[in-house]
C-alpha positions in Angstrom: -80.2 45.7 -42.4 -83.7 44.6 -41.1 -84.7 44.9 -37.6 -81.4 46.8 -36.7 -82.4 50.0 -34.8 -79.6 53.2 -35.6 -79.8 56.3 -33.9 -78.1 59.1 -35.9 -77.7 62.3 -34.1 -75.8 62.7 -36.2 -76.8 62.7 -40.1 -75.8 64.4 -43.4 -76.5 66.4 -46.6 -79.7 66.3 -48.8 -80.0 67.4 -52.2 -83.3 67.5 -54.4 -85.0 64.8 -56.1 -88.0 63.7 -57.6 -89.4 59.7 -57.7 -90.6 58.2 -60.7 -94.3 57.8 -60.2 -95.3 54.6 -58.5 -91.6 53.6 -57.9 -91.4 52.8 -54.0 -94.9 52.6 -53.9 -95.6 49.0 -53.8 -97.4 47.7 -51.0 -95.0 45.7 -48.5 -95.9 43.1 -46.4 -94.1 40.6 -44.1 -93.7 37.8 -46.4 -94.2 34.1 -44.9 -90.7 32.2 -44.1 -89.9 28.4 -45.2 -89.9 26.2 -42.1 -87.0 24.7 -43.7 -83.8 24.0 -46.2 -83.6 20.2 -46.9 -79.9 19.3 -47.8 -79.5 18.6 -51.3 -75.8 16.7 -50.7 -74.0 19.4 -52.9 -73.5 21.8 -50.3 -70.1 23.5 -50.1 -67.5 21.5 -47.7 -66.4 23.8 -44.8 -63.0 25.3 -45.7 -59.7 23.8 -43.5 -59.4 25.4 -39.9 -56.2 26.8 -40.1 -53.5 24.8 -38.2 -51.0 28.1 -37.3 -51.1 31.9 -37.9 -47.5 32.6 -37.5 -47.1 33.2 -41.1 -49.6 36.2 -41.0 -48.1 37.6 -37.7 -44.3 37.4 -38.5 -45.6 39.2 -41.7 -47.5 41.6 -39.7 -45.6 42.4 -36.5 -42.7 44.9 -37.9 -45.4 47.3 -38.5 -47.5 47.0 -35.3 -46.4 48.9 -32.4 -47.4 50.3 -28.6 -48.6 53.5 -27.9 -47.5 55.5 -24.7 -49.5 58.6 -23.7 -48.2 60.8 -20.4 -50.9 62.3 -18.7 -51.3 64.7 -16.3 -50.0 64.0 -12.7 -53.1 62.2 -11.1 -55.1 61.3 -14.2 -56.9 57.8 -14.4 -54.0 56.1 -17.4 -55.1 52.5 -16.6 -57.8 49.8 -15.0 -56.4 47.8 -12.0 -53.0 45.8 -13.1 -54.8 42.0 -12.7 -52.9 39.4 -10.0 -51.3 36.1 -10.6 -51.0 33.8 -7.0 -51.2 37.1 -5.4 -48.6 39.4 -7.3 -49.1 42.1 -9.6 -49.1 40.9 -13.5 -48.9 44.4 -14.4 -47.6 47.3 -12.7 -48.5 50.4 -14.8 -46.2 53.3 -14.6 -47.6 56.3 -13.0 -49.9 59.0 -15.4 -49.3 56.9 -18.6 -52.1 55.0 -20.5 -51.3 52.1 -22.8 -51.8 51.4 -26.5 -51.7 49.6 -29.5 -51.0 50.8 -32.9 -49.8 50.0 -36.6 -48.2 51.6 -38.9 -49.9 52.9 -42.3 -47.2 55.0 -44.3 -43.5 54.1 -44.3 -42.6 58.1 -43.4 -44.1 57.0 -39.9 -48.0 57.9 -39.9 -49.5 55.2 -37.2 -53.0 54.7 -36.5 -54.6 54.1 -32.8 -57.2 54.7 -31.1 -58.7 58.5 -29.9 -59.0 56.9 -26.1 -55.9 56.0 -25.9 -54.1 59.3 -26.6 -56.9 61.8 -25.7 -55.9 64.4 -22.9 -52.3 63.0 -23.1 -49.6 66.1 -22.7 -47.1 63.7 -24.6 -47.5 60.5 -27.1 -44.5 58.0 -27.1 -44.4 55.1 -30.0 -42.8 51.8 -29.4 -41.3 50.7 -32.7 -39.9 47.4 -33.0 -36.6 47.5 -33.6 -36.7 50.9 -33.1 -37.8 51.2 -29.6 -39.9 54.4 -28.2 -40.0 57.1 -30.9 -41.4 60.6 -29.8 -45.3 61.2 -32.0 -48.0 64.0 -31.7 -51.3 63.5 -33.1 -52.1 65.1 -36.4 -55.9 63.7 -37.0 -58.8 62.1 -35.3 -62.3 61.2 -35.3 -64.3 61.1 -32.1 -67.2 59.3 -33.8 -65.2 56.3 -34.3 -62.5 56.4 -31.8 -60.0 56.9 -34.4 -56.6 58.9 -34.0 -53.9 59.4 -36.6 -50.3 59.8 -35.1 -46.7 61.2 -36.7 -43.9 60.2 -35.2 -41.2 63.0 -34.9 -37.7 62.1 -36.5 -39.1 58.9 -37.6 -36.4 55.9 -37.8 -35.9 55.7 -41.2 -38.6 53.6 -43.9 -41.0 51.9 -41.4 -43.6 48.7 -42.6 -46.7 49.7 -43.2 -49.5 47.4 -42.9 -51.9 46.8 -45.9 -55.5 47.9 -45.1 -57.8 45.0 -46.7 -61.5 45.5 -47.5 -63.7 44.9 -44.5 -66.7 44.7 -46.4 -65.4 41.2 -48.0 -66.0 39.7 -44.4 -68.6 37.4 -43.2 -69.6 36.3 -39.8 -67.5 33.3 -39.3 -64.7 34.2 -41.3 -61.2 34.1 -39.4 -59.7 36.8 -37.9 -56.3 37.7 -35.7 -55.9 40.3 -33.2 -52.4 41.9 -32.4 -51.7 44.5 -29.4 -50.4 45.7 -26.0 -52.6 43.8 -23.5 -51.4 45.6 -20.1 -47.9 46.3 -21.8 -47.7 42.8 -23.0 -46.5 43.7 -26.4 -46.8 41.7 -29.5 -49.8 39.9 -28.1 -51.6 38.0 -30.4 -54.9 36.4 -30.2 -57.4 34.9 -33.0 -61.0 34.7 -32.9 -64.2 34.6 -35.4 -66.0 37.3 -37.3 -68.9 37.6 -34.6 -71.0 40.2 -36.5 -71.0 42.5 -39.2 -72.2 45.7 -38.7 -72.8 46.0 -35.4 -74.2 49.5 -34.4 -73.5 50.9 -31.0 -74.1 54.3 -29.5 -70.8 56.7 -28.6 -71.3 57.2 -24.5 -70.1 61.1 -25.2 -71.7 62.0 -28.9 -75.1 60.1 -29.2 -74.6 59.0 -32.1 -73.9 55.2 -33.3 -71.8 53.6 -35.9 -71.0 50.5 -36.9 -68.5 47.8 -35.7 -66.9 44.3 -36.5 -67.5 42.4 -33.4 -65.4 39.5 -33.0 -64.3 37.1 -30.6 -61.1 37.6 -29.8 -60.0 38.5 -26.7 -58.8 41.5 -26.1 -58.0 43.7 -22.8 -57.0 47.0 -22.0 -53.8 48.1 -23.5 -55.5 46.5 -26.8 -56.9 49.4 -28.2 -55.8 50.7 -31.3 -54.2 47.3 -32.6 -55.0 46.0 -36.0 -57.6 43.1 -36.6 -55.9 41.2 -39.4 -57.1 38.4 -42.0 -55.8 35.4 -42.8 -54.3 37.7 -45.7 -52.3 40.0 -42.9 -54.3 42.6 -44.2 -55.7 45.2 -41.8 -59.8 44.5 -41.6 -60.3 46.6 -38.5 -58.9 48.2 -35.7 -59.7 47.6 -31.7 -61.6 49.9 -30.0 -63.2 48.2 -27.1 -64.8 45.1 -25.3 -68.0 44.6 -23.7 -67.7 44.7 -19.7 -67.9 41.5 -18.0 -68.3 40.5 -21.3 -65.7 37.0 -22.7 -65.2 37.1 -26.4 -67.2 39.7 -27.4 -65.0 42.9 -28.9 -65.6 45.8 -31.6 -63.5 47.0 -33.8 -63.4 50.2 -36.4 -64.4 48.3 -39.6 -61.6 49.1 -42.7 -63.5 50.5 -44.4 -64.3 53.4 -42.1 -60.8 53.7 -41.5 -59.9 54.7 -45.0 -62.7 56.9 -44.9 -61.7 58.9 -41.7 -57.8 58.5 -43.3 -59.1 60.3 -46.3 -61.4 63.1 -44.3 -58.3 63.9 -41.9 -56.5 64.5 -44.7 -59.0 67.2 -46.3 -59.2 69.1 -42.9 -56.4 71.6 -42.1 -56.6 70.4 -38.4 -57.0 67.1 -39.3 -60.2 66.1 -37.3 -63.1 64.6 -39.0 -66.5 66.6 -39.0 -69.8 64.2 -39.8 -73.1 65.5 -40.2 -75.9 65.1 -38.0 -79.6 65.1 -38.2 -81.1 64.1 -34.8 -83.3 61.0 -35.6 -83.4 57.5 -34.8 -84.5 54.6 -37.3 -84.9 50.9 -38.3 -84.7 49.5 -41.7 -88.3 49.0 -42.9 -89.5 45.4 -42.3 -91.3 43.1 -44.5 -91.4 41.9 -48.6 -93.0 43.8 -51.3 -95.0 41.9 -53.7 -92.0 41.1 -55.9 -90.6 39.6 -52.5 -87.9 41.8 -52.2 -87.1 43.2 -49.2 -89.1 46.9 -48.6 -86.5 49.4 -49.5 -86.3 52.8 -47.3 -85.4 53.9 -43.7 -88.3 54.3 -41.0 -88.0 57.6 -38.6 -88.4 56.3 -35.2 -87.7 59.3 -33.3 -87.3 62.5 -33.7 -84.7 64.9 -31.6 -86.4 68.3 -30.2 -84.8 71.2 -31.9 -82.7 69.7 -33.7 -82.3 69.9 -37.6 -84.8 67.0 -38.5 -87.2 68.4 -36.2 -86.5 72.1 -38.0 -86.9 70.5 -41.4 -90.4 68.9 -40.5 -89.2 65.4 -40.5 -91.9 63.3 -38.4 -92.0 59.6 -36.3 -93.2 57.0 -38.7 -91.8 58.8 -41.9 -89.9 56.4 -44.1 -86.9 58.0 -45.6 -87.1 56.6 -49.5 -84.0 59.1 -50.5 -80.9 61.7 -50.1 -80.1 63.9 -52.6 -81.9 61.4 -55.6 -80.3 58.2 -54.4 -82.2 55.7 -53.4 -82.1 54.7 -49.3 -82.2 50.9 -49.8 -82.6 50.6 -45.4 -80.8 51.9 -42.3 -77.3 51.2 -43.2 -77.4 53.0 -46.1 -79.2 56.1 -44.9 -76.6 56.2 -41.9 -73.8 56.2 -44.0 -75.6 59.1 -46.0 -76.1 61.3 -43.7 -72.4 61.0 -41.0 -70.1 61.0 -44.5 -71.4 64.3 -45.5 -70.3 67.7 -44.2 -72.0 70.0 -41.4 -73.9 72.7 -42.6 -74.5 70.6 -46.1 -78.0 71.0 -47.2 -79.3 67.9 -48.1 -82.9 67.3 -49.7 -85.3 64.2 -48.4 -88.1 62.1 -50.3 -89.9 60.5 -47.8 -93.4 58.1 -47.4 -95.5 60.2 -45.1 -98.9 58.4 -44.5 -99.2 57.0 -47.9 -98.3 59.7 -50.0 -94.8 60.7 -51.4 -92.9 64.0 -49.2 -90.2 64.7 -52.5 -88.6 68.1 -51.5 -88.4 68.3 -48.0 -84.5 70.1 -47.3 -82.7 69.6 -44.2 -79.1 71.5 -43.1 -77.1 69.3 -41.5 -75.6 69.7 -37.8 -72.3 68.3 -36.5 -71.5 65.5 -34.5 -69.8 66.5 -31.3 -71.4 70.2 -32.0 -73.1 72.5 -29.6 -75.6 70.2 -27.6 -75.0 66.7 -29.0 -73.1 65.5 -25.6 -76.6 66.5 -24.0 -78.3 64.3 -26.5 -80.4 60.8 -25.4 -81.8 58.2 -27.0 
């Protein structure tokens, strides 16, 4: 994606390579831009704003619940309840933080966010229907704020909630929110597709991913609710909102979900491991002569000590490709290296000064691992 900026501290495996000569090696410059698109009259009519989404939520809303973590007497559960003419809106209850959540297997497997239940000496699950349900968390993923809960003695088949493909959306495109706003259950609000791909860095892990920002609104007790099409499929899940911030929220795109589903699932303690390299870079700006955007990922910093830094890997190197495949920009060299395993050994082709780097191996670290919390940009 040009001009976006990731910092991965934390990357993945490398295997070995070689380029074709002269592939990647076409000068690249930044190419002029028009100064603009006259109409031609056949442009594509905007589609119909939709006039209701209670179709999509009455379809939805058997298989979204509330979350209910107890905490240790004394621990910070919620933000300040918010007033209405002077009187509390909503009173939270003493050492318990508040959730959102939705069902993904009919046995009773719910998804919600890590926050929300993290530190908790006891998870609670509000079905509907059903009412509060005993859980205990069997995966998560602290690079994306993901948990993966199992409710104990489950009520019988639940709904699950069909996980759509979050790579079919466009900035624009409709979306609906569903959660627990301040134990407001069954809250729903809709919004617009803000951006796609948003990067932003984990406070704790230093390390960023990316997000579907929307707009939404959404407000503590939110998190962990599903972002839904117009399909009632799930294209995200809440995470957070930007402070002092109206209508702009994040949410864990779909399809990083099913990947973090799929990696708690290979782990016996069901938490997710990514790799990590300790660098920072852009997609490479500019056209090459063909005007096609300049493939490869430019290295705009280096971590000290860490395993790009042991592997040689230098500021201004553009990453060309991991393990043989080609790094088309950032996005694709992110998702490279935090899918792949600690401790995988992955092997880089890189542009160094104008000549081609083609075996240069790197062992991957982990995200979370000894020292990343120390980590800055």
């Amino acid at each position: 994606m040009q001009g976006t900026r990731l910092s991965l501290l934390g990357i993945a495996a490398v295997g070995g390579a070689g380029l074709v000569a002269g592939v990647l090696l076409a000068r690249c410059w930044p190419g002029p831009g028009p100064t603009y698109v006259a109409a031609t009259g056949n442009e594509r009519p905007a589609a119909a704003i939709p006039t209701s989404f209670a179709d999509v939520v009455r379809q939805a809303a058997p298989g979204i619940v509330s979350v209910r973590a107890r905490l240790q007497p004394g621990a910070d559960a919620t933000l300040a309840p918010g007033l209405a003419a002077g009187r509390p809106v909503y009173a939270p209850e003493p050492d318990v933080r508040n959730g959102s959540g939705f069902v993904v297997h009919a046995r009773g497997l719910v998804v919600t966010s890590r926050h929300v239940v993290m530190s908790s000496i006891g998870i609670e699950v509000v079905v509907p229907q059903h009412g509060p349900v005993p859980a205990e968390l069997v995966g998560e993923d602290p690079a994306t704020d993901l948990a993966l809960l199992r409710l104990v003695d489950a009520p019988g088949p639940l709904t699950p909630l069909p996980i759509g493909d979050s790579g079919d959306l466009h900035a624009g495109d409709w979306i609906i929110a569903v959660g627990n706003p301040f134990g407001f259950a069954q809250t729903v609000t809709a919004g617009v597709v803000s951006f796609v791909g948003r990067h932003l860095l984990h406070s704790d892990l230093g390390v960023t991913n990316d997000f579907l920002q929307f707009s939404a609104p959404v407000n503590p007790g939110s998190s962990g609710g599903p972002v839904l099409d117009l399909a009632g499929r799930v294209v995200g899940v809440t995470t957070q909102a930007a402070i002092e911030a109206q209508g702009i929220s994040f949410a864990v795109p779909s399809a990083t979900l099913k990947w973090a589903l799929e990696a708690m699932e290979r782990q016996p303690d069901g938490r997710v491991r990514r790799g990590y390299l300790g660098i920072e870079f852009a997609s490479r700006a500019g056209t090459d002569e063909t005007g096609a955007p300049c493939e490869g990922a430019v290295i705009v910093r280096v971590a000290a000590g860490e395993p790009a830094d042991r592997a040689g890997l230098r500021r201004g190197d553009i990453v060309l490709r991991v393990d043989g495949e080609r790094v088309a920009d950032a996005q694709v060299l992110h998702a490279n290296i935090v899918r792949r395993d600690p401790g995988t050994r992955i092997a880089l082709a890189l542009l160094r000064d104008g000549e081609i780097q083609d075996s240069i191996e790197a062992v991957l670290g982990e995200v979370g691992g000894p020292k990343t919390a120390e980590r800055s940009h």
